[in-house]
C-alpha positions as CSV (number, residue, x, y, z in Angstrom):
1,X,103.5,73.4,116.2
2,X,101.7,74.2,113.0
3,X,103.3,76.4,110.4
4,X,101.8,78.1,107.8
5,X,103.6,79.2,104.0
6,X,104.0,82.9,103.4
7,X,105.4,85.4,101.2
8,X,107.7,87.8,102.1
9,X,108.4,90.8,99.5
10,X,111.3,92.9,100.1
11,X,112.1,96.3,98.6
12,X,115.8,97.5,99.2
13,X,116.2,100.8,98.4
14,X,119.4,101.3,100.2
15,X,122.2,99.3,98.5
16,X,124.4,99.5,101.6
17,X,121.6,97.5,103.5
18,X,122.3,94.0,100.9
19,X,124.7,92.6,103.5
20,X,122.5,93.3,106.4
21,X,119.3,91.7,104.8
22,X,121.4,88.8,103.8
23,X,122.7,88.1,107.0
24,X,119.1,88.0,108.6
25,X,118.2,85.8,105.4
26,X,121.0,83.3,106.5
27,X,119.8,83.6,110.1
28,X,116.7,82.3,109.0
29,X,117.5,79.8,106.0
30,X,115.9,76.5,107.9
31,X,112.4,78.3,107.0
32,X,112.8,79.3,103.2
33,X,111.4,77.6,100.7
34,X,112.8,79.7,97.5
35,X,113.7,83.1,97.1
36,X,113.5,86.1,94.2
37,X,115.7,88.4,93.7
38,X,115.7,91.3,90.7
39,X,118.3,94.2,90.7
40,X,115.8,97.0,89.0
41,X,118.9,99.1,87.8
42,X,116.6,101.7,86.5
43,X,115.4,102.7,90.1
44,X,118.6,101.1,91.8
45,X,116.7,99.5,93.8
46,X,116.4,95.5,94.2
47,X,113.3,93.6,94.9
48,X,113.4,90.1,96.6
49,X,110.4,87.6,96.7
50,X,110.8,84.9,99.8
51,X,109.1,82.1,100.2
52,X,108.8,80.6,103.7
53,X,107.5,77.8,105.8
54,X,107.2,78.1,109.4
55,X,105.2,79.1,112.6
56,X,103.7,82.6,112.4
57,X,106.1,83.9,115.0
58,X,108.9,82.9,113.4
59,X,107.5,84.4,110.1
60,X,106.6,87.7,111.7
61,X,110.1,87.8,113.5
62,X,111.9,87.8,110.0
63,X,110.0,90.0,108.5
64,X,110.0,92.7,111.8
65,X,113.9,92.3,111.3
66,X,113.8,92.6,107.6
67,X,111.6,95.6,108.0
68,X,114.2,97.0,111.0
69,X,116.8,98.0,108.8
70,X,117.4,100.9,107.5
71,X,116.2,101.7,103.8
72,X,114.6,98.2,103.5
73,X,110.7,97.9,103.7
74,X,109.0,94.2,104.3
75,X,105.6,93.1,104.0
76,X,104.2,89.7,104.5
77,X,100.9,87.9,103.2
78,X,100.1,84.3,104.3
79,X,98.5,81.5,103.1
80,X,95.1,80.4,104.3
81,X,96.7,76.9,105.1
């Protein structure tokens, strides 16, 4: 099955929604390449980059459960290749 590398850019705006995001991270850990992550204390918010590697469904499932949670928003560009 062919894969294809993405970004993944998270915005957590909730800080009570860091475990849950985590755990999903974790779930999916066999497809990330590298990963991001800056506490912006001025906005308490925290903004995570994640690179990934894998087939578009798998991408678009961890983003769609990224993106579930509450206070958390996900968005996902790919790579033509």
């Amino acid at each position: 099955m062919d894969t294809r590398v993405a970004l993944i850019s998270i915005i957590v705006e909730e800080g009570s929604a860091t475990d849950e995001v985590n755990a999903v991270l974790h779930e999916f850990n066999s497809i990330i390449i590298g990963r991001m992550g800056i506490p912006y204390r001025k906005k308490d918010i925290g903004i995570i980059s994640i690179a990934v590697d894998g087939t578009q469904d798998t991408i678009n499932t961890l983003a769609g459960n990224i993106g579930k949670i509450d206070g958390v928003t996900a968005k996902t560009i790919y790579s033509q290749k």
